[in-house]
C-alpha positions in Angstrom: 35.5 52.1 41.1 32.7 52.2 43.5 31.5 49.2 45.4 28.3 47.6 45.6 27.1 46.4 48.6 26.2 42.7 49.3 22.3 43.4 49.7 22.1 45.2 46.3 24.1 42.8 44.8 21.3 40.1 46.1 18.4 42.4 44.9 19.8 42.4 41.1 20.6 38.6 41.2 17.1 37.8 42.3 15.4 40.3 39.7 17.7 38.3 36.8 16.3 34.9 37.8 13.2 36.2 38.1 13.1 37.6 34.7 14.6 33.8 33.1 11.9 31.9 35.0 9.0 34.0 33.9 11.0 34.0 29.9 11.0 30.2 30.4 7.0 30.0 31.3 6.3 32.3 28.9 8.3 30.2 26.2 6.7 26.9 27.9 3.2 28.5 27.5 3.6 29.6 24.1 5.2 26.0 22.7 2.2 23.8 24.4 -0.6 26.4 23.3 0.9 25.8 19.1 1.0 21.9 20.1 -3.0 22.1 21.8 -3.7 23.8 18.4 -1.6 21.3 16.3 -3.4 18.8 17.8 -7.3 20.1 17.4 -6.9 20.9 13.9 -5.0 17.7 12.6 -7.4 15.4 14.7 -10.4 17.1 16.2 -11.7 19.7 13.5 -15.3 19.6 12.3 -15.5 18.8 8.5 -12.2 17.6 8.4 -11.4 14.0 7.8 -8.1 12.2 8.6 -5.7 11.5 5.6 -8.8 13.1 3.4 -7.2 15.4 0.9 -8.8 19.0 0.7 -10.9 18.9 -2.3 -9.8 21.7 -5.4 -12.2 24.0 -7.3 -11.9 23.4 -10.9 -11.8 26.4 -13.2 -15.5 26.5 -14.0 -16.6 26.7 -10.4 -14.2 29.4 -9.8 -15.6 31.5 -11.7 -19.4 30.5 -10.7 -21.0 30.6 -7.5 -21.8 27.2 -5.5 -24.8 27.9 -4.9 -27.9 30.5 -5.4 -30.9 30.9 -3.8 -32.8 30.2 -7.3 -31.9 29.1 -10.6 -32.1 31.7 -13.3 -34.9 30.8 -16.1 -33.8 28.2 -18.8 -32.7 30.2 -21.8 -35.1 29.4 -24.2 -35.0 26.3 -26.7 -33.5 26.8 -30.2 -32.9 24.5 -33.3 -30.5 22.1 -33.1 -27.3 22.8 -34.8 -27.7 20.1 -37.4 -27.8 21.8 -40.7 -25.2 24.3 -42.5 -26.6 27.8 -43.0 -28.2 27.6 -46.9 -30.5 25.0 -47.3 -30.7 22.2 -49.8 -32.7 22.8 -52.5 -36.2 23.7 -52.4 -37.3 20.0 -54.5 -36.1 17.6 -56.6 -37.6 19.7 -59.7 -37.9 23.5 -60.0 -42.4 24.0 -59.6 -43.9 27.5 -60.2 -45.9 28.4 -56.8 -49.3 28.3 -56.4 -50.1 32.0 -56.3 -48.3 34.3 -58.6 -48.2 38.2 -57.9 -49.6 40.9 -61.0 -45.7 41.9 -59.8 -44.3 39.1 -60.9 -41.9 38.6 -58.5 -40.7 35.6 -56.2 -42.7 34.7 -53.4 -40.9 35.3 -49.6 -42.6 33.8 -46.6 -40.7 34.5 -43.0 -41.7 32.4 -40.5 -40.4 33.4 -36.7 -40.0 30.3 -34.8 -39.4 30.0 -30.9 -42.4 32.7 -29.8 -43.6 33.1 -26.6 -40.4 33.3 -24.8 -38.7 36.6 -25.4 -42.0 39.6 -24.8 -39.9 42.4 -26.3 -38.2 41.3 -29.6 -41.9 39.2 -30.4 -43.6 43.0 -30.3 -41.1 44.5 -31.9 -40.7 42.1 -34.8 -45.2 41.7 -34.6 -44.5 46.0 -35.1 -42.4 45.5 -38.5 -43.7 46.5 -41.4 -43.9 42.9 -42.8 -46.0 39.9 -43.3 -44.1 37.9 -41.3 -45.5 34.3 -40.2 -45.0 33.6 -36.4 -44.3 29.9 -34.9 -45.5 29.5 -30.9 -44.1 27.1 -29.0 -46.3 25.8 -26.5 -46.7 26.7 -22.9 -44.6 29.2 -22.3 -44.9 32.5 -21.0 -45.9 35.3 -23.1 -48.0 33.3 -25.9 -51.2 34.2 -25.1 -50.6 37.9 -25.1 -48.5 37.6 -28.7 -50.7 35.4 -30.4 -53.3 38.2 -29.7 -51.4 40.7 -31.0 -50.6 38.3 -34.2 -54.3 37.7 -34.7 -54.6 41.2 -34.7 -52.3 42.2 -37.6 -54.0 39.3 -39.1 -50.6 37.3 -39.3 -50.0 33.2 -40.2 -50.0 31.9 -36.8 -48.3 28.5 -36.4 -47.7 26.0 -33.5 -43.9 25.1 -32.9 -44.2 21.8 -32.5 -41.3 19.9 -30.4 -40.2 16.9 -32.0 -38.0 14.6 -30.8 -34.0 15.5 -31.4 -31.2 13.2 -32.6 -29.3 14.2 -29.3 -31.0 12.6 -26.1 -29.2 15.1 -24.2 -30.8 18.4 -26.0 -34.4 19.2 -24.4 -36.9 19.9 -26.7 -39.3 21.7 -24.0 -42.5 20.8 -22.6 -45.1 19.0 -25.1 -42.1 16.8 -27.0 -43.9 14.0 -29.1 -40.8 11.3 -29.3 -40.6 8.3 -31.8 -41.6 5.7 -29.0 -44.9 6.9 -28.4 -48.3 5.1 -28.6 -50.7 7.0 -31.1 -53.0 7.4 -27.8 -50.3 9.5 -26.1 -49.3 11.0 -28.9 -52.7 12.1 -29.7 -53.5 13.6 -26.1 -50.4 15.4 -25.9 -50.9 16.6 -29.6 -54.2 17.8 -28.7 -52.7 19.7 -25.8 -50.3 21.4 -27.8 -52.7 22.5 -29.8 -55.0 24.2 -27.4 -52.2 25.8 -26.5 -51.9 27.7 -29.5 -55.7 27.8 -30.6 -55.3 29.8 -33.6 -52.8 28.0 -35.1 -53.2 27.1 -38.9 -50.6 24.9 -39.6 -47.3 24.0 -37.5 -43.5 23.2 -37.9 -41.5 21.1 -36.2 -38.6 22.5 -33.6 -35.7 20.0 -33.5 -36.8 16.9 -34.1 -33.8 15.6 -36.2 -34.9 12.1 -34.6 -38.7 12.1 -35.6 -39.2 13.9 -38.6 -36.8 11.1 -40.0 -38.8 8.1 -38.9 -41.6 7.1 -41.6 -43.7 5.9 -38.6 -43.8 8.5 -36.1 -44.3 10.9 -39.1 -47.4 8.7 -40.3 -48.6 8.8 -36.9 -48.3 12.6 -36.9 -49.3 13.7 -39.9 -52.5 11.7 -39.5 -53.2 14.0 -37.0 -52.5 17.2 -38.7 -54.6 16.1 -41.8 -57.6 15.6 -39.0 -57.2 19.1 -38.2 -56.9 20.4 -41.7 -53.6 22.1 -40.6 -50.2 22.4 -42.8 -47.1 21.1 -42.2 -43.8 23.0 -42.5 -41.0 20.9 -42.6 -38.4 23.0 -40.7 -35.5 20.6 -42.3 -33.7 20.4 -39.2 -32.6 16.7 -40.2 -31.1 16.1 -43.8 -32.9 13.2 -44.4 -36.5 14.4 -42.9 -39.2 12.3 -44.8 -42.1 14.4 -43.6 -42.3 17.1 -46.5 -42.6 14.2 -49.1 -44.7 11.7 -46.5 -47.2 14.5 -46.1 -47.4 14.8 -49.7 -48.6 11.1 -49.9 -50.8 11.7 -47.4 -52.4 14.5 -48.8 -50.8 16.7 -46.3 -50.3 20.3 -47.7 -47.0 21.1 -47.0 -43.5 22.8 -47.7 -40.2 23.4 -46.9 -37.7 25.4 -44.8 -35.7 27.3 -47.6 -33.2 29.0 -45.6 -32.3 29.4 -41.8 -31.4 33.3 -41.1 -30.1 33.8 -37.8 -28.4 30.4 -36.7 -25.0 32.8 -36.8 -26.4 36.4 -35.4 -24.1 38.4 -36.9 -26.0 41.1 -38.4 -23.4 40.7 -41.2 -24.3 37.1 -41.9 -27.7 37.5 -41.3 -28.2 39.9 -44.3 -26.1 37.2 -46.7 -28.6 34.7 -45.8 -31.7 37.4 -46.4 -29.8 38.0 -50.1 -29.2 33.9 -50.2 -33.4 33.6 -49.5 -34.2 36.3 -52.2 -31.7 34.7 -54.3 -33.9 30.9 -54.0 -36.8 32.3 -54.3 -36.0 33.9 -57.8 -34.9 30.4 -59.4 -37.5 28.7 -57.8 -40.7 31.2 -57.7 -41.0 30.8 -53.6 -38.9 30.4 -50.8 -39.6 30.3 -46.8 -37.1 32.0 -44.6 -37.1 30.8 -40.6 -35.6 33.1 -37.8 -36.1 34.0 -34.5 -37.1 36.6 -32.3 -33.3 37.7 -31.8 -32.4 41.0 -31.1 -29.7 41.1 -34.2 -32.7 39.2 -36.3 -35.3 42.3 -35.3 -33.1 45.1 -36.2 -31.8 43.6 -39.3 -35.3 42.8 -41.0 -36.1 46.2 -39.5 -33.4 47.5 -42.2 -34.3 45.9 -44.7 -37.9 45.5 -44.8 -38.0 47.9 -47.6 -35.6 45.7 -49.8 -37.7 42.9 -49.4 -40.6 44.5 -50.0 -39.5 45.7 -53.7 -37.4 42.9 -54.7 -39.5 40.0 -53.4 -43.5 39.6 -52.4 -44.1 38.9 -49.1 -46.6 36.8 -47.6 -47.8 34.4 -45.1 -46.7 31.2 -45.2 -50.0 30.5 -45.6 -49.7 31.3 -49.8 -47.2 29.1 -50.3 -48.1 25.6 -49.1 -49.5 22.8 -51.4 
């Protein structure tokens, strides 16, 4: 076996200790830089608040941004839910309509409510083949330019008149007359409703589950409708609405909402409740259908426009008020 010589022995002992004390340093380093970071994050860390337990995103707000730079438009406002699909029936007694046909046959009235929202399915159902009635709301954004094209095709033009729901929380859009209102107010805003949809020869309500069952605000209202020499179309959103009869007693022409079409837009349902209004309208010589400018609702009347137009007469619902 060779042997080593004292001074290399001495080199390789120093280059060992060397190599511990810079291991330990290098240990010492790395244990105080994770206890300086320890320490920042649990007590120094913007945002952060001691013993302040991180909050949790519920499901909803997983799935949905935070925050965007600007709302999306508000869908537009619809009936209230309130009423199963068929309607009750058209009076207490069966009446023979005002108008009959040399055809003979029932009279139909379709009234579109909710225009001035949607630009596309309003032309496209003002382009059907059909007398069809069209309801405005007030102050929205394509009214002007539809109502033209209404007046045009000489069609029933109608203000959709928001009335006061049974739900606080549903919004019945800009315009709402509510039950608490002074007849002043109401008046103004009535009259501002109105010039919004100048050519408007009657009106029906949209919700109003709340109004068109309180005697006074009804009063109130139709008072101001007889004025104008407009009709009222009860849309028959509430079960127990006292403005078809009220308007009566006033000497308020008037009728009723017969059947809704499109509250389910299942093309499906919405041709059982076509078949359901045709149906009415033969036991009781007239019926008023109310839909909306729905995609499903366009392309279904656009099939069957020619079904209605032999097994029913269609017309503005205009003809069928009295």
């Amino acid at each position: 076996m060779p042997k080593v010589s004292p001074k290399k022995s001495a080199r390789r002992g120093g280059r060992k200790n060397t190599g511990r004390r810079l291991g330990l340093f290098c240990l010492f380093l790395f244990v105080a830089a994770t206890l300086a970071a320890g320490f920042y994050f649990m007590f120094l860390y913007p945002g952060k608040q001691p013993g302040a337990p991180l909050p949790l995103l519920s499901g909803q707000s997983k799935n949905k941004p935070l925050h965007q730079e600007a709302e999306p438009l508000p869908a537009p406002p619809y009936e209230e839910p309130a009423l199963p699909l068929q309607a009750p029936p058209i009076a207490t007694r069966a009446k023979e309509p005002e108008k009959k046909t040399l055809s003979n046959k029932p009279l139909v009235a379709i009234v579109i409510d909710d225009m001035g929202y949607r630009q596309n399915t309003g032309r496209a159902l003002l382009a059907l083949d059909l007398p069809l009635s069209f309801s405005f709301l007030p102050f929205t954004p394509f009214s002007e330019e539809l109502q033209k094209e209404a007046q045009a095709k000489g069609r029933d033009i109608l203000l959709h008149l928001p009335l006061e729901p049974m739900d606080p929380k549903a919004n019945p859009g800009p315009g709402a007359l509510s039950t608490a209102m002074a007849p002043e107010t109401m008046q103004a805003l009535f009259r501002e409703d109105l010039q919004a949809v100048p050519k408007a020869i009657g009106l029906n309500n949209h919700m109003g589950s709340r109004f068109t069952a309180n005697p006074q605000a009804m009063r109130s209202l139709l008072t101001l409708v007889r004025a104008r020499g407009l009709f009222f179309l009860d849309s028959m959103t509430a079960a127990n609405s006292v403005a078809y009869d009220l308007a009566h007693e006033m000497g308020v022409k008037a009728e009723r909402r017969t059947v809704f079409l499109d509250n389910d837009q299942s093309p499906t349902k919405i041709m059982a409740q076509l078949d359901l209004l045709i149906r009415l309208a033969g036991e009781h010589g007239q019926a008023v259908g109310i839909g909306h400018p729905y995609p499903a609702t366009v392309e279904v009347l656009r099939q069957y426009q020619a079904q209605l137009r032999t097994r029913t007469e269609m017309v503005g619902v205009s003809h069928l008020v009295h």
